[in-house]
N, C-alpha and C positions, 0 to 999 in steps of 0.2 A: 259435457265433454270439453268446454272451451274451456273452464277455469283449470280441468284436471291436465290439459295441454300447457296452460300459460304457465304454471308452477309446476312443472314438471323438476324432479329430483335434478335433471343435467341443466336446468338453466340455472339453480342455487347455484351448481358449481361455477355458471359464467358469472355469476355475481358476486363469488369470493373472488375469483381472479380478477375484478376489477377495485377491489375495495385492497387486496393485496399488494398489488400497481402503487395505489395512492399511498399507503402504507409507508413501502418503501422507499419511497420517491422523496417525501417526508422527513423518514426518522435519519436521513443523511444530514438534516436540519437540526438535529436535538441537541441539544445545549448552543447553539451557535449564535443565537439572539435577534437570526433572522426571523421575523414573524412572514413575511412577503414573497420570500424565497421558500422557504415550508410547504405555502400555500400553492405559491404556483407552480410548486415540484409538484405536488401532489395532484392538482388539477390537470397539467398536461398528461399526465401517467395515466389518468382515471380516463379523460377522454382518446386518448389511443386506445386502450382496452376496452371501451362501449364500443368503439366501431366496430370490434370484434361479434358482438354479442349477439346470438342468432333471435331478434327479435327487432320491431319497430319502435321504437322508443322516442320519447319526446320528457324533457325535462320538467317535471311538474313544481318540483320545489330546487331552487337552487339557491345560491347568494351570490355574493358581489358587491351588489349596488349599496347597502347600507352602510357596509366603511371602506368601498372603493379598492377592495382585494379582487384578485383575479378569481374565477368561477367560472361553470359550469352554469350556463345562462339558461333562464324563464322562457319554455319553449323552444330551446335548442333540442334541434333531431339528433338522434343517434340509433345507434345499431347498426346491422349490417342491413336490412331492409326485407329480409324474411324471419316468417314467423309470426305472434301475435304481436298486437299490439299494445303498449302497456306505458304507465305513467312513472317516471322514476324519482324518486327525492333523493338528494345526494348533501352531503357534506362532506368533501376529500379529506376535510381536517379539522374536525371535532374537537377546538381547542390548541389553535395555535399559538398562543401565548403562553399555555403549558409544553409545547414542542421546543418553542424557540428558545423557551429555560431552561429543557432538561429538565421538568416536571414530570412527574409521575400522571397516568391516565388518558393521553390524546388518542384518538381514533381515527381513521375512517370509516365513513358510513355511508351505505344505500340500500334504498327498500322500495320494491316492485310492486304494482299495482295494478291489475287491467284498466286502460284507457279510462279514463272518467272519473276512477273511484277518488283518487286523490283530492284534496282542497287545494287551489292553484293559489296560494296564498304569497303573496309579492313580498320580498326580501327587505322586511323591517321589523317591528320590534311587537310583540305579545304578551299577553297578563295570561298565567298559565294556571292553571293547579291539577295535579297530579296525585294521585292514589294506588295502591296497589287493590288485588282480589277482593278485603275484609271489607274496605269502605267507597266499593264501588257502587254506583247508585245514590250515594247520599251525599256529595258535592253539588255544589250552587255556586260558580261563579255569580250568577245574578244579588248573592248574599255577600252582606261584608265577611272580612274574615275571621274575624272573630265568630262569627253563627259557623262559619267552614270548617276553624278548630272545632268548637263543639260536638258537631256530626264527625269530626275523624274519631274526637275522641270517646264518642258513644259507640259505633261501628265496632272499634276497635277494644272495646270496653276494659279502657284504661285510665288514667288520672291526665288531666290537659298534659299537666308537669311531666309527665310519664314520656310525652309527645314530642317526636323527634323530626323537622322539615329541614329543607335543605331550601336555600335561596341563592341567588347571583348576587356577589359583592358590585353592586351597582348604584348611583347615586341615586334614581329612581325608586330603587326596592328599599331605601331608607325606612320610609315612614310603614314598610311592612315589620320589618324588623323590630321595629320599635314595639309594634303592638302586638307582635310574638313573644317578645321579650318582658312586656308587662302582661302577659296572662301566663310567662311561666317557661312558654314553650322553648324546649333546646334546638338551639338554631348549630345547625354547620354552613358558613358562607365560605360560598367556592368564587375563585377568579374566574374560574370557563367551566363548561362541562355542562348546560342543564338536561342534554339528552340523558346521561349518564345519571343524573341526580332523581329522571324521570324516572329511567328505566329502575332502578334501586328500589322504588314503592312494591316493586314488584316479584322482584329479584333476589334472594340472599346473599348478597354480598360482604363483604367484611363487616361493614357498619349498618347497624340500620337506620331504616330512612322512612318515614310512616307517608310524608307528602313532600311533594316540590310548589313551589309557589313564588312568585312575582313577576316581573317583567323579563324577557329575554328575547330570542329570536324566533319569530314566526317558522321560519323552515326549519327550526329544530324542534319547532311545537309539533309540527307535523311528523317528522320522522319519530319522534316520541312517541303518534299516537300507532306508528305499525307496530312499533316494537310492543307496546300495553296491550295491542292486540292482539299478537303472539301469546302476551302472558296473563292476560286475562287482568287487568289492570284499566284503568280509566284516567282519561285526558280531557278538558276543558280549556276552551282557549278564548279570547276577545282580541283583536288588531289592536296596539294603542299608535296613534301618531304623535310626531313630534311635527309636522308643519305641515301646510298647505300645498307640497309639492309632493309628502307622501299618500294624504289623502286622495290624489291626483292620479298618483300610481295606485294608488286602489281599486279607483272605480275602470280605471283602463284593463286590470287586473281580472274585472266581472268582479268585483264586491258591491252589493247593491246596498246591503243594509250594512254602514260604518260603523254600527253599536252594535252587531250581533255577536252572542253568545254562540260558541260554535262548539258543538257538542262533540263523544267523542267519534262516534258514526258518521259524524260529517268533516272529522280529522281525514278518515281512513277508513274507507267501507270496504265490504270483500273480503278474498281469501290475498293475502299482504304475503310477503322475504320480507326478511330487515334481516342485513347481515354486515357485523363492523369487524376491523382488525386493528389489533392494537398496534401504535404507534410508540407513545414510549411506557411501560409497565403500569398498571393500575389495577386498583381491587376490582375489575372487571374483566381486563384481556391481560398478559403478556404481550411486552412492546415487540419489534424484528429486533430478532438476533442477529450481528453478523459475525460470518467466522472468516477465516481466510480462503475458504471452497467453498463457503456455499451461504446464502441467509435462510432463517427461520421464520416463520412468520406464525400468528397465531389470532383463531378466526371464530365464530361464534354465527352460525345461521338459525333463524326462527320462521316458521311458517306458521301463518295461522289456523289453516287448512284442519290440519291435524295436532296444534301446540308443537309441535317436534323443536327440540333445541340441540344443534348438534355442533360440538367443539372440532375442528379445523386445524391442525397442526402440518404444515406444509416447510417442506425444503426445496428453496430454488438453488438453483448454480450459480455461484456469483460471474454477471462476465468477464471476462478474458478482456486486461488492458493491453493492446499492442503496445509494443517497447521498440524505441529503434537502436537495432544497431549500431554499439561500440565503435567507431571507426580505426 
């Protein structure tokens, strides 16, 4: 009875309306080349609307701290203080450096968890690989990636070359690229987006996308794994550090084992929401609309519970600017 209460159909809806908030708050930002202002539109917006939310909530995945943007903090409370209790992962802005261009594909995101089940995973950087339904169960992060194409490519029982992953254009995921590139495999390198790039393994979206793979952000590993879990899709993650002060905030974190391989069950256990809104248009959401009465907005919720995936099309009123008086 608890888990049938904590995801109940009317709390999805307080979960769109908070990822809505962010949304908008946001694409007032798009093309403007503010990356900071974006973020912290988006974050103040998100957190007025949690306090809203009839539930106990405690932030399990946030960011911030890794390039010093404003966030939705590691163990910050929220809700309104009734109701269950539950672990939330949040990204206001899923790709801010596609917002601040006027790119196509930013988001907001958040995804619901009963207390505990989330991995408390502290805001730094991840080696990821990502699958959809065919070749879940046969990923090894523990394996180079060369042995990881192979298994996609047998799963999926197609030609390596045939093989299509998605990576972060980052100086780090260099030397991945390189050995995807000499066994064949067709790479798409995106600037932002790896939730996006996750969720596609899974998803039929415009392009396809057979795996995600290299280094990105831990709390997007994690939101990755509710959303795979909705879709029946698989996520693998390992920490990677860049210094002594992140390894630090690790073990403060409760990370005990720094090498572990973290499965996807231990991303995200449970019956999971993961529900994003498009911010500015992509082969995933529709960005907010605005018109001169009213904004659109448009939303996409998954529950694991039962798979259900249900598209979200909402109109708000735009407010009313007082004007003063002509004298």
């Amino acid at each position: 009875m608890k888990a049938i209460h904590c995801f109940a159909p009317s709390l999805s809806i307080d979960v769109v309306s908070v990822t809505e908030a962010g949304a908008i708050a946001a694409s007032r930002y798009a093309g403007s080349g503010n990356r900071m202002g974006a973020d912290r539109s988006a974050v103040a917006a998100m957190r007025k609307h949690l306090k809203k939310c009839p539930f106990q909530g405690r932030i399990a995945i946030g960011e911030g701290l890794r390039d010093a943007a404003p966030a939705l903090r590691f163990h910050e409370k929220t809700g309104n203080g009734c109701g269950p209790s539950v672990d939330i992962a949040v990204d206001p802005l899923e790709g801010t450096r596609i917002c601040a261009n006027g790119k196509p594909g930013s988001l907001s995101i958040m995804a619901l968890a009963q207390k505990g089940q989330l991995l408390h995973a502290p805001d730094m950087f991840m080696l990821k690989i990502a699958v959809g339904p065919e070749a879940k169960g046969v990923i090894d992060l523990n394996q180079p990636l060369s042995r990881n194409v192979a298994f996609i490519s047998k799963a999926k029982k197609c030609r390596i070359k045939d093989l299509r992953f998605t990576i972060l254009n980052r100086p780090y995921n260099q030397e991945f690229i390189e050995v995807l590139h000499r066994m064949g495999v067709l790479i798409k390198v995106v600037d932002d987006g790896d939730v996006i790039g996750a969720i596609s393994t899974s998803w039929h979206l415009n392009n396809r996308n057979d795996c995600l793979f290299g280094i990105g952000g831990a709390p997007e590993g994690v939101l990755a794994a509710t959303a795979l879990h909705c879709l029946g899709g698989e996520i693998q993650g390992k920490l990677w550090y860049r210094n002594p002060d992140e390894i630090r905030r690790a073990r403060n974190a409760g990370i005990k084992d720094l090498k572990k391989i973290y499965k996807h069950e231990e991303l995200a256990r449970g019956p999971v929401i993961f529900c994003a809104t498009g911010v500015t248009s992509g082969p995933f959401l529709k960005g907010v609309e605005h018109y001169p009465t009213k904004i659109v907005t448009h939303s996409v919720v998954m529950s694991s519970h039962d798979r259900a995936i249900n598209y979200i099309d909402t109109e708000h009123d735009r407010p009313r600017v007082s004007r003063r008086a002509k004298g």
